[in-house]
PDB file of the backbone (N, CA, C, O) and the ligand in Angstrom, with CONECT records:
HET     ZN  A 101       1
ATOM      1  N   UNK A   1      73.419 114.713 112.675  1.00  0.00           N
ATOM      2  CA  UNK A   1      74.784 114.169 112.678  1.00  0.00           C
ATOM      3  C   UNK A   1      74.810 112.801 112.004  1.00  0.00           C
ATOM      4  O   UNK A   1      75.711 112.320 111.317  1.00  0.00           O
ATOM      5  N   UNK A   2      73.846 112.370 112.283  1.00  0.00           N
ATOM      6  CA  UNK A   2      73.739 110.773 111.965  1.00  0.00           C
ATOM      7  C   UNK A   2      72.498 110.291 111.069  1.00  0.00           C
ATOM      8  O   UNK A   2      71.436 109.846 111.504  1.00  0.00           O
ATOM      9  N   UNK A   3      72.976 110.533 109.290  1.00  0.00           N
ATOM     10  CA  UNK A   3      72.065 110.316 108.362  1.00  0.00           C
ATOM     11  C   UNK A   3      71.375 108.635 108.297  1.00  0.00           C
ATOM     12  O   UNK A   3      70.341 108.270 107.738  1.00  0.00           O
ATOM     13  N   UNK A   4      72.300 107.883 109.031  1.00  0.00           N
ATOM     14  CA  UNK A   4      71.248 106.349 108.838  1.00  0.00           C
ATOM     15  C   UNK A   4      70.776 105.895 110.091  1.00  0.00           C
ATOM     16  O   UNK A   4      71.363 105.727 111.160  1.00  0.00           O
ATOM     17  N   UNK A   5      69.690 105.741 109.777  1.00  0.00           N
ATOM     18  CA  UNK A   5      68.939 105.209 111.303  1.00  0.00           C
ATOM     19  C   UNK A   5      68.905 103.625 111.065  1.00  0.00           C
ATOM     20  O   UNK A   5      68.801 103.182 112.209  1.00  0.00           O
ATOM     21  N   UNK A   6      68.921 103.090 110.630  1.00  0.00           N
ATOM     22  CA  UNK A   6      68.564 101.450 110.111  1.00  0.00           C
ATOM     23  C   UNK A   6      69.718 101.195 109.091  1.00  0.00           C
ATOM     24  O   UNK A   6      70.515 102.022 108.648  1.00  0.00           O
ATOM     25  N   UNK A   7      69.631  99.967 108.841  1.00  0.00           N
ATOM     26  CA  UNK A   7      70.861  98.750 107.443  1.00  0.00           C
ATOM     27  C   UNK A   7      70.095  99.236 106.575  1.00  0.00           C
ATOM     28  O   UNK A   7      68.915  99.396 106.885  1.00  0.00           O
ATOM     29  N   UNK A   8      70.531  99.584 105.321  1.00  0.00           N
ATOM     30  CA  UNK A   8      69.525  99.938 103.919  1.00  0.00           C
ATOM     31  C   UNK A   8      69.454  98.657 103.633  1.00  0.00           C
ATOM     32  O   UNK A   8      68.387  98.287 103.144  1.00  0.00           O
ATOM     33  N   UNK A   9      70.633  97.531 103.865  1.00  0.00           N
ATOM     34  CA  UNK A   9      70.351  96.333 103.362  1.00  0.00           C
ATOM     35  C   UNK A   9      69.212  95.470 103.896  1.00  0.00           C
ATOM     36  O   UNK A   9      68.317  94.958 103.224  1.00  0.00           O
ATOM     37  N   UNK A  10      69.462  95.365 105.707  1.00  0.00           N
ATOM     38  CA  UNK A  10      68.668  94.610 106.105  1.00  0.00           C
ATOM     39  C   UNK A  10      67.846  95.039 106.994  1.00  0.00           C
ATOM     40  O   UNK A  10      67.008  94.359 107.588  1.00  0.00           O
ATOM     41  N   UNK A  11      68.079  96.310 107.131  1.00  0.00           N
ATOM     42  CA  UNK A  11      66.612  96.896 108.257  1.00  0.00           C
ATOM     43  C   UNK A  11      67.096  96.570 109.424  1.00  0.00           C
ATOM     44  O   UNK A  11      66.311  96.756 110.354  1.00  0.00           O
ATOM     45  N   UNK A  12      68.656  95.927 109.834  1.00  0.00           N
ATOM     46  CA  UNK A  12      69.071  95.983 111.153  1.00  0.00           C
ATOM     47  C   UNK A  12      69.761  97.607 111.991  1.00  0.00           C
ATOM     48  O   UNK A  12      70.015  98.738 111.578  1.00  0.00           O
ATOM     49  N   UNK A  13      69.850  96.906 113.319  1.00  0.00           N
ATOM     50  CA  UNK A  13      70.336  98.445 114.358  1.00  0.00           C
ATOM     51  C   UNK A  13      71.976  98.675 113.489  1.00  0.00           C
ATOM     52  O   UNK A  13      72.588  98.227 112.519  1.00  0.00           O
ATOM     53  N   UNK A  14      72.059  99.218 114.086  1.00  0.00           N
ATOM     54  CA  UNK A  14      73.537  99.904 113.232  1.00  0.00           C
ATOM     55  C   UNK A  14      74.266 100.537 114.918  1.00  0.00           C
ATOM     56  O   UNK A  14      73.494 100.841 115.827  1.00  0.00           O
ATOM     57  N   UNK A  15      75.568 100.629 115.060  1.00  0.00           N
ATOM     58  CA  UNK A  15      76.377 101.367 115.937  1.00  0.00           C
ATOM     59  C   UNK A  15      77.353 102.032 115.235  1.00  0.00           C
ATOM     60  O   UNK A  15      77.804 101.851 114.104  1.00  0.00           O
ATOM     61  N   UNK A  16      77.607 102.842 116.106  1.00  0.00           N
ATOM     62  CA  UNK A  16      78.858 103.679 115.219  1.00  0.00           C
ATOM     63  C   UNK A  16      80.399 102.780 115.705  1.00  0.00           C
ATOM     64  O   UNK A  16      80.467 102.141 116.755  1.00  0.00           O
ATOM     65  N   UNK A  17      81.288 102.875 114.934  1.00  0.00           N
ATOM     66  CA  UNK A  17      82.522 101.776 115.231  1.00  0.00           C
ATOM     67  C   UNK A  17      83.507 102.411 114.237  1.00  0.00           C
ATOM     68  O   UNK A  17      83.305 102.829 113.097  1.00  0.00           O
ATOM     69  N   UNK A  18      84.801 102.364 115.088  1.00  0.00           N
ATOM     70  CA  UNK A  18      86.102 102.602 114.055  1.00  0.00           C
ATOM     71  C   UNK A  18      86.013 101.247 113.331  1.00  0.00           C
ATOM     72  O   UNK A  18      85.734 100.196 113.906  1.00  0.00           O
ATOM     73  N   UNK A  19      86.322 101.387 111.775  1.00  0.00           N
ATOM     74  CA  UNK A  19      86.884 100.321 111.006  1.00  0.00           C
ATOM     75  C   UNK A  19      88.090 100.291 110.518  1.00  0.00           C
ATOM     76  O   UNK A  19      88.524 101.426 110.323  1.00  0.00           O
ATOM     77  N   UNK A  20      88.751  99.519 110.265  1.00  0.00           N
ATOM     78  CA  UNK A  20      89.529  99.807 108.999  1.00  0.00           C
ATOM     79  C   UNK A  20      89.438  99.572 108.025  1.00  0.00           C
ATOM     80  O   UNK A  20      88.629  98.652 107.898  1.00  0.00           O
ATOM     81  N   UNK A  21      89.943  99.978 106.885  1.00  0.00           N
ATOM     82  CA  UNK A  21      89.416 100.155 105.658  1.00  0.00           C
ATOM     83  C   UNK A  21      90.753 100.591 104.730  1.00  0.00           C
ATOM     84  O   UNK A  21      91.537 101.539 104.763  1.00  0.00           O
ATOM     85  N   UNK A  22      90.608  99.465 103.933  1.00  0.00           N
ATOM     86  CA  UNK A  22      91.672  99.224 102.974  1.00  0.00           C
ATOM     87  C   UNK A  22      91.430 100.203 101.190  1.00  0.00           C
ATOM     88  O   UNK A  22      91.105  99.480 100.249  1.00  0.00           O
ATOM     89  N   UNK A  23      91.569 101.392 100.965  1.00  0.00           N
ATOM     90  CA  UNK A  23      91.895 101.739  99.818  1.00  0.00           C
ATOM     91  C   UNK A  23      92.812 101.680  98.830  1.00  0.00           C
ATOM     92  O   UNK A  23      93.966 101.667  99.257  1.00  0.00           O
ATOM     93  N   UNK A  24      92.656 101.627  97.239  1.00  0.00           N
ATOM     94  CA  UNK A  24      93.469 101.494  96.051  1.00  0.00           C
ATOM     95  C   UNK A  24      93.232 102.268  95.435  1.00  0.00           C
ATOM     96  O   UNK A  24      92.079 102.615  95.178  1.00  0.00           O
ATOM     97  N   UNK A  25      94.756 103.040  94.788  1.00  0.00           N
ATOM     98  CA  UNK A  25      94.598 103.557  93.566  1.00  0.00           C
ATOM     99  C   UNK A  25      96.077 103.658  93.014  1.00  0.00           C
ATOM    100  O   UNK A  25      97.190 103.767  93.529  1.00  0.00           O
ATOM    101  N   UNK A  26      95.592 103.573  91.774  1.00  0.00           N
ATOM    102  CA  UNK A  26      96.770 102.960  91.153  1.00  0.00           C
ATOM    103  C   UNK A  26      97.226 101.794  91.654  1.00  0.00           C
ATOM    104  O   UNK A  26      96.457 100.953  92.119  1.00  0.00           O
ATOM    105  N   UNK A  27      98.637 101.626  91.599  1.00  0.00           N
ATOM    106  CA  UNK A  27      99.284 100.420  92.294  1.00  0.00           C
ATOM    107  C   UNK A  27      99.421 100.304  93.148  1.00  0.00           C
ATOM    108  O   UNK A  27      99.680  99.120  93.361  1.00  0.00           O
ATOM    109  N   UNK A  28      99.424 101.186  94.463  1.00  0.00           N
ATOM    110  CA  UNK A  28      98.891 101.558  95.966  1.00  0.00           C
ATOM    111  C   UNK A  28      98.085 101.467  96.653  1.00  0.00           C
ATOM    112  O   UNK A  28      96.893 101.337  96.374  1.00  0.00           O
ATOM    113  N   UNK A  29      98.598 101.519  97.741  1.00  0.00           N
ATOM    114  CA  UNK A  29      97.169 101.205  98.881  1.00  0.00           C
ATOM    115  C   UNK A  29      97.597 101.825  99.932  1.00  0.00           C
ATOM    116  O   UNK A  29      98.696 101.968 100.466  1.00  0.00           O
ATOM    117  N   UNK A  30      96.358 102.226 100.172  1.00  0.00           N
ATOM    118  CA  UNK A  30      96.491 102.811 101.821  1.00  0.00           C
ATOM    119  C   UNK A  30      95.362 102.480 102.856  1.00  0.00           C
ATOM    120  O   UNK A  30      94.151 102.460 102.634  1.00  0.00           O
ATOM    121  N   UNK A  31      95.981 102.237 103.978  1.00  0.00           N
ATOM    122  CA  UNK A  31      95.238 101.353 105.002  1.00  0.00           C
ATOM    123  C   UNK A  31      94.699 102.989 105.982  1.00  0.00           C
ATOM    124  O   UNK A  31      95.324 104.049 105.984  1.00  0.00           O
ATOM    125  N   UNK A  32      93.732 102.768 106.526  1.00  0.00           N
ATOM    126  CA  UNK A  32      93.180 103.745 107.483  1.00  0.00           C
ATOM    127  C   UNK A  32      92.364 102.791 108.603  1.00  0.00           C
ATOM    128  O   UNK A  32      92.397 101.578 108.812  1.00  0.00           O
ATOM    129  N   UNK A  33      91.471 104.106 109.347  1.00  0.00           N
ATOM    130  CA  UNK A  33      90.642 103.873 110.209  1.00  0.00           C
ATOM    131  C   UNK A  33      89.692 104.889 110.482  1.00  0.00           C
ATOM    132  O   UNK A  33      90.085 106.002 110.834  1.00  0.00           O
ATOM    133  N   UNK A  34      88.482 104.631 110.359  1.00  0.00           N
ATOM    134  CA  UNK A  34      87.507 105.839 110.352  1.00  0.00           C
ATOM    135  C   UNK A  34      86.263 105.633 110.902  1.00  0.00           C
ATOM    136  O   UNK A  34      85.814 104.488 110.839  1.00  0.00           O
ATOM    137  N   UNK A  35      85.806 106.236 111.270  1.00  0.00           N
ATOM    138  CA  UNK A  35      84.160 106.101 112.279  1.00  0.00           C
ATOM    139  C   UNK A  35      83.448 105.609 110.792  1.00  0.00           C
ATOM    140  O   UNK A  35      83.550 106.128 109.681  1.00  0.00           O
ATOM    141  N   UNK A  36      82.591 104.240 111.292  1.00  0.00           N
ATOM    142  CA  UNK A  36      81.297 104.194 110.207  1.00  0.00           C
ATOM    143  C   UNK A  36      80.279 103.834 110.908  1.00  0.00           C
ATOM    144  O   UNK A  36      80.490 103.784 112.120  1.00  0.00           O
ATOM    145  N   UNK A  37      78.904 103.477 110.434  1.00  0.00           N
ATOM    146  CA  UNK A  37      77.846 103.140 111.250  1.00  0.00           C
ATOM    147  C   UNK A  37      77.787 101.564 110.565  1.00  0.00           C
ATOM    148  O   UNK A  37      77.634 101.207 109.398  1.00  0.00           O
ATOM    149  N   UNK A  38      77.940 100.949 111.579  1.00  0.00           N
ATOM    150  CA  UNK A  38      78.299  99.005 110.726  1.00  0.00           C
ATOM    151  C   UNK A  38      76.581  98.141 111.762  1.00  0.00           C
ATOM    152  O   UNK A  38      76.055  97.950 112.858  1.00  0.00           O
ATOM    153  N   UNK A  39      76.489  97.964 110.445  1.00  0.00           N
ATOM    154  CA  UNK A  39      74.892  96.934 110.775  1.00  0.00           C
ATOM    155  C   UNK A  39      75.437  95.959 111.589  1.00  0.00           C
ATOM    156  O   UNK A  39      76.489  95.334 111.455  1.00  0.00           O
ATOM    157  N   UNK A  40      74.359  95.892 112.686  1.00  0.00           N
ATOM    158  CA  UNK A  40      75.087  94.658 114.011  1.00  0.00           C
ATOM    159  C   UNK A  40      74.233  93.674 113.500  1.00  0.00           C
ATOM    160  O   UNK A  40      74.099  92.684 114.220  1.00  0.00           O
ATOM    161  N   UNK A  41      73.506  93.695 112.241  1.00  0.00           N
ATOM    162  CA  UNK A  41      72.798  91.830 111.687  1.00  0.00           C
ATOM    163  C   UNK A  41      73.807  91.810 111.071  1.00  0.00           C
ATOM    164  O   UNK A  41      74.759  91.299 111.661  1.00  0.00           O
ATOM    165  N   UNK A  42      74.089  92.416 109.443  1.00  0.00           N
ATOM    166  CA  UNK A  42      74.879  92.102 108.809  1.00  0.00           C
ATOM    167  C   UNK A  42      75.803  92.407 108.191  1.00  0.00           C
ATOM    168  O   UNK A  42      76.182  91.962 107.108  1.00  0.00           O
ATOM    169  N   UNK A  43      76.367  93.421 109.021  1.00  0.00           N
ATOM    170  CA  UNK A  43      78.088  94.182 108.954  1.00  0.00           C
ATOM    171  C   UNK A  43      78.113  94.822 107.628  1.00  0.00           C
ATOM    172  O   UNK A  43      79.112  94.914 106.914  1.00  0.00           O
ATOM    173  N   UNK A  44      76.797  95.306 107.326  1.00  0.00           N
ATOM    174  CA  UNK A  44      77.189  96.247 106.422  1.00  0.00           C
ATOM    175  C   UNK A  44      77.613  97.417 106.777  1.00  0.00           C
ATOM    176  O   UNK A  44      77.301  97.469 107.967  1.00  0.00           O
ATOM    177  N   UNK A  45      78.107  98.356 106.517  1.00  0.00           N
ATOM    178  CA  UNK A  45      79.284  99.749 106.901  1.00  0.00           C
ATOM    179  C   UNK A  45      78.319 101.035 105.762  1.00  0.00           C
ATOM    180  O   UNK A  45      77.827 100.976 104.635  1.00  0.00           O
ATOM    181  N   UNK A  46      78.423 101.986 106.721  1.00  0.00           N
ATOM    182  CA  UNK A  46      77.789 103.241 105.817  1.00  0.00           C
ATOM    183  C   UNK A  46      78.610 103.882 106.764  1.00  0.00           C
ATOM    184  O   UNK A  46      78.944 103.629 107.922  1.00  0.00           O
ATOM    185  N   UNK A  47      78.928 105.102 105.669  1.00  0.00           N
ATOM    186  CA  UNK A  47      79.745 106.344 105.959  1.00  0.00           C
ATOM    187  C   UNK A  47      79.051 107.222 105.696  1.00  0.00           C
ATOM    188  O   UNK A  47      77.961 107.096 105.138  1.00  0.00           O
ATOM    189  N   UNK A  48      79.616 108.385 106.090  1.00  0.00           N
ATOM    190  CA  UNK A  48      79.386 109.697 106.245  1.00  0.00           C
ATOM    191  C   UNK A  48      79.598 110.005 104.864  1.00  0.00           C
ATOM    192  O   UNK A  48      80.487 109.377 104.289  1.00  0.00           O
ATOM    193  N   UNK A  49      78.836 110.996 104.129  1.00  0.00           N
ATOM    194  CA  UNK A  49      79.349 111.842 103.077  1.00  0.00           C
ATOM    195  C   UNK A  49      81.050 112.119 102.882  1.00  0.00           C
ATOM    196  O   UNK A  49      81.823 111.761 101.993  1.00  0.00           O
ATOM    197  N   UNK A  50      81.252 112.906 104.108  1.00  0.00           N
ATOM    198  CA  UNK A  50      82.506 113.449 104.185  1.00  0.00           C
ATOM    199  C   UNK A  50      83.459 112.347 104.346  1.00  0.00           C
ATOM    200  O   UNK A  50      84.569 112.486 103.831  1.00  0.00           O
ATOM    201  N   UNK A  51      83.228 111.437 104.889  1.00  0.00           N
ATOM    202  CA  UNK A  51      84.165 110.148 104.769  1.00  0.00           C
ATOM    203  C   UNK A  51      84.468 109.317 103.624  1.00  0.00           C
ATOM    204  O   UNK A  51      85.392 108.512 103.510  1.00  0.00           O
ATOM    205  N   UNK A  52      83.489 109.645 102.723  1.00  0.00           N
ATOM    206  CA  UNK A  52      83.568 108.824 101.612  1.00  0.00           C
ATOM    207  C   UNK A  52      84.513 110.089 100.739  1.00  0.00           C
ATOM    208  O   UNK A  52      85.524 109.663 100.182  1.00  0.00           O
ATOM    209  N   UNK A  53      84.283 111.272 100.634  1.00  0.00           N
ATOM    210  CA  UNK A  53      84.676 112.310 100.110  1.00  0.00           C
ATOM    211  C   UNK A  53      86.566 112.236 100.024  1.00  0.00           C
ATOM    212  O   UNK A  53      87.435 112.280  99.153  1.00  0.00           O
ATOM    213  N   UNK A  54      86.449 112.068 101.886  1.00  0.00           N
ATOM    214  CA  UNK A  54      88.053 111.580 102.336  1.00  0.00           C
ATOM    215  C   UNK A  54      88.559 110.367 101.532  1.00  0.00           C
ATOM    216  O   UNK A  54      89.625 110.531 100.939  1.00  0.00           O
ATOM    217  N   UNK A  55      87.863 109.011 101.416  1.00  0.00           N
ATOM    218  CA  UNK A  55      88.336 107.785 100.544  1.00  0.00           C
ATOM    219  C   UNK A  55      88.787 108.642  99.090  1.00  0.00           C
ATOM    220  O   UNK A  55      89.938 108.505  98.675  1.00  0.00           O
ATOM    221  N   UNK A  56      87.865 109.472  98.400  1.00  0.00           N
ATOM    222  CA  UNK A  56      88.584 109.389  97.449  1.00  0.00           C
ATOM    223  C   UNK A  56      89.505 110.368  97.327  1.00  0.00           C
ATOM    224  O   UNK A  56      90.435 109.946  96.641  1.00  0.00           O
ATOM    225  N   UNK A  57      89.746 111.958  97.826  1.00  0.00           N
ATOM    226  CA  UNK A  57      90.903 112.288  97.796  1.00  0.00           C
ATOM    227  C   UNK A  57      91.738 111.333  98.227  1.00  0.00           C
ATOM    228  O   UNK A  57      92.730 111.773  97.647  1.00  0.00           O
ATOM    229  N   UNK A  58      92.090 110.484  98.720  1.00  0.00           N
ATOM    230  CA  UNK A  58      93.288 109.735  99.477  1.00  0.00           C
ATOM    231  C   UNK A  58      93.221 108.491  97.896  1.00  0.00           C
ATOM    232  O   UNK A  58      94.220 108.072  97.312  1.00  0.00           O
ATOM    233  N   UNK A  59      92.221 108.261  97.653  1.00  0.00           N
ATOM    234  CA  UNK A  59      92.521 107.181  96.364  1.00  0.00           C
ATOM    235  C   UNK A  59      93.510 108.109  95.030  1.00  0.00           C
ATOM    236  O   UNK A  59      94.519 107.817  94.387  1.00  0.00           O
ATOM    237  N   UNK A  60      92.664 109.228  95.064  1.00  0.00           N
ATOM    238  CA  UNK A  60      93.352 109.966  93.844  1.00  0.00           C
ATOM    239  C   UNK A  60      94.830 110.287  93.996  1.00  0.00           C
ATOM    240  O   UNK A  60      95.606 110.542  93.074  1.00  0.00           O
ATOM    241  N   UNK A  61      95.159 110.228  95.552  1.00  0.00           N
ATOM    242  CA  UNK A  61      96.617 111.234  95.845  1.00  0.00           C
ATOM    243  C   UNK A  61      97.252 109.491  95.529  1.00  0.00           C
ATOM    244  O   UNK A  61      98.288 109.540  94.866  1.00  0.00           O
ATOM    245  N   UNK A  62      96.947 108.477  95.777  1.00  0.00           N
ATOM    246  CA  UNK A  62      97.752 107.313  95.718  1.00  0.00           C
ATOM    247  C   UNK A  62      97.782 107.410  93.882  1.00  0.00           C
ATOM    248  O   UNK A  62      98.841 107.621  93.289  1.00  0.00           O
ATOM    249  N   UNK A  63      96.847 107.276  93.368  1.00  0.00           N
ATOM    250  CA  UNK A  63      96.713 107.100  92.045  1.00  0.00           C
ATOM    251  C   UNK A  63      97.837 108.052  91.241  1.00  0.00           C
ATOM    252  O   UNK A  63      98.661 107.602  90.446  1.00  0.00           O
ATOM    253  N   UNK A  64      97.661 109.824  91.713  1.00  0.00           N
ATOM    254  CA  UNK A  64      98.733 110.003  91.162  1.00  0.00           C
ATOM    255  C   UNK A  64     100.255 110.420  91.683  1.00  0.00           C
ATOM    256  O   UNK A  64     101.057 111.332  91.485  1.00  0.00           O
ATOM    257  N   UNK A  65     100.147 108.909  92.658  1.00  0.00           N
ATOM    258  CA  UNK A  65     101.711 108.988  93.303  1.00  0.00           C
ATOM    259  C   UNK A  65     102.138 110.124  94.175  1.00  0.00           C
ATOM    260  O   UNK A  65     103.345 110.300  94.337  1.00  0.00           O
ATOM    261  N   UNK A  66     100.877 111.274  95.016  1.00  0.00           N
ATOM    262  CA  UNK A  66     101.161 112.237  95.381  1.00  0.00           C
ATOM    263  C   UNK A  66     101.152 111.144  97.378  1.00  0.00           C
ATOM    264  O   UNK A  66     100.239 110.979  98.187  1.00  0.00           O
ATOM    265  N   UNK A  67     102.468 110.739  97.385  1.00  0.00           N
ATOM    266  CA  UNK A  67     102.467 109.906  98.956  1.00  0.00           C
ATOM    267  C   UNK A  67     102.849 110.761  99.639  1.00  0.00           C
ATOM    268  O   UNK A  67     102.106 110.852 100.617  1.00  0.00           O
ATOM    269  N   UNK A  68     103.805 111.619  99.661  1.00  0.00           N
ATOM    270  CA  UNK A  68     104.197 112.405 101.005  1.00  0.00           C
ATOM    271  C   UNK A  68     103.497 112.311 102.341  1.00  0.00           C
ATOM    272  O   UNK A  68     103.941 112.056 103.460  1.00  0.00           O
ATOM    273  N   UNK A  69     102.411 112.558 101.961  1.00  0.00           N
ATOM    274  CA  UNK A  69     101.833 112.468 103.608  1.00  0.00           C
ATOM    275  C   UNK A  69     101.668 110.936 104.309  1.00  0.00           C
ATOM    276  O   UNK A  69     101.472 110.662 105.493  1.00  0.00           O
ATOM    277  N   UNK A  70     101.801 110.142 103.277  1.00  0.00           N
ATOM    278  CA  UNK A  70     101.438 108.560 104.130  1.00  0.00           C
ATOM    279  C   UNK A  70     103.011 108.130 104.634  1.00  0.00           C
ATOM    280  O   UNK A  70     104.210 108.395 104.551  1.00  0.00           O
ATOM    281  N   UNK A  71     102.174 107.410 105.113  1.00  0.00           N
ATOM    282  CA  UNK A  71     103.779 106.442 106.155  1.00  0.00           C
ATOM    283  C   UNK A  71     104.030 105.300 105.239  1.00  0.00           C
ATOM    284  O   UNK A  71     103.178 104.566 104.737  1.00  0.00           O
ATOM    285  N   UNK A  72     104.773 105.272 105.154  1.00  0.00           N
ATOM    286  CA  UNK A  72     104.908 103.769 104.619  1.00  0.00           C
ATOM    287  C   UNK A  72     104.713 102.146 106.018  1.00  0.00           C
ATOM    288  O   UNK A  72     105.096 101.968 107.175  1.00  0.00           O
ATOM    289  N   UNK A  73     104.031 101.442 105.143  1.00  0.00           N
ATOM    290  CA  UNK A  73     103.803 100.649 106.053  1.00  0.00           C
ATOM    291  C   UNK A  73     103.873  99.010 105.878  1.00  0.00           C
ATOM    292  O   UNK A  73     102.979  98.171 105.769  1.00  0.00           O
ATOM    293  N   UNK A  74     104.961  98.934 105.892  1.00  0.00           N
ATOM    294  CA  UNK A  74     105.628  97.139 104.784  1.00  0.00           C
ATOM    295  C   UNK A  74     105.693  97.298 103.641  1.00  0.00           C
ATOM    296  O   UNK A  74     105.708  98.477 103.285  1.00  0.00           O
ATOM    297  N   UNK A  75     105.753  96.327 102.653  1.00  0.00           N
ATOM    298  CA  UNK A  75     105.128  95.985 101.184  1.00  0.00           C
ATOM    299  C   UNK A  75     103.801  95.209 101.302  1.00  0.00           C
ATOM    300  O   UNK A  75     103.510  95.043 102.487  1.00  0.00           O
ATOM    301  N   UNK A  76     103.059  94.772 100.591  1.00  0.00           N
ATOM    302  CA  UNK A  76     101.366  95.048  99.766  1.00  0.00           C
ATOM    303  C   UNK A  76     102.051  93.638  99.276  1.00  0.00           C
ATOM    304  O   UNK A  76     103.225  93.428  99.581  1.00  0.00           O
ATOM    305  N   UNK A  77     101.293  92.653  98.497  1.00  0.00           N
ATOM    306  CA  UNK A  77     101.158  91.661  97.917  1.00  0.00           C
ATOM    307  C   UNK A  77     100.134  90.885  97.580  1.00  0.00           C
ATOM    308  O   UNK A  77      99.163  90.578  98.272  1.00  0.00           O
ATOM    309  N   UNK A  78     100.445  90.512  96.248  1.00  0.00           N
ATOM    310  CA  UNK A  78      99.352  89.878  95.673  1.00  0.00           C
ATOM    311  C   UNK A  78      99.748  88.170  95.713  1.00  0.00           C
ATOM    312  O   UNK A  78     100.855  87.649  95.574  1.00  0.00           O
ATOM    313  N   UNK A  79      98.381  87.514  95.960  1.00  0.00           N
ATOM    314  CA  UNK A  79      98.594  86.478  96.009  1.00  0.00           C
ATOM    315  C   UNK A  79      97.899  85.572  95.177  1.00  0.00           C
ATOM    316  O   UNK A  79      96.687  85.602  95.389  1.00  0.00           O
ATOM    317  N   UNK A  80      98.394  84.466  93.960  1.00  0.00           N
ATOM    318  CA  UNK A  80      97.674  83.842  93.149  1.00  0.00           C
ATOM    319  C   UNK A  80      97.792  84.966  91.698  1.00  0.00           C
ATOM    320  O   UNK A  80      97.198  84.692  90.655  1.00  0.00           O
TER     321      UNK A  80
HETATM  322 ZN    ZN A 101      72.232  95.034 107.795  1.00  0.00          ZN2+
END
């Protein structure tokens, strides 16, 4: 179930933890929340195959404007 045993970065323990996690594509964004395994030294985040698989269908459906299924959730802004 659980392909990382250790941080690839730093050789620290890892727990599993909802994150959130901010994706882009195109001029869009979509905000989520998804199980990752996040290094408790140095907060690095590894996903699952299939989770990363999920980031990018959801990048591509923003990219080509296919939203129907998202909520809208405020306006997005750039700053500077
Ligand atoms: Zn680490």
């Amino acid at each position: 179930m659980n392909p990382f045993k250790k941080c690839p970065v730093c050789g620290g323990e890892l727990a599993r933890k909802e994150v959130e996690k901010l994706l882009r594509g195109g001029k869009h964004t979509a905000f989520l929340r998804v199980c990752a395994e996040v290094c408790l030294h140095c907060g690095e985040r590894l996903y699952t195959e299939d989770t990363v698989r999920y980031f990018e269908k959801i990048r591509n459906k923003l990219k080509n404007e296919d939203l129907s299924e998202f909520q809208p959730l405020g306006q997005s802004f750039e700053v500077g």
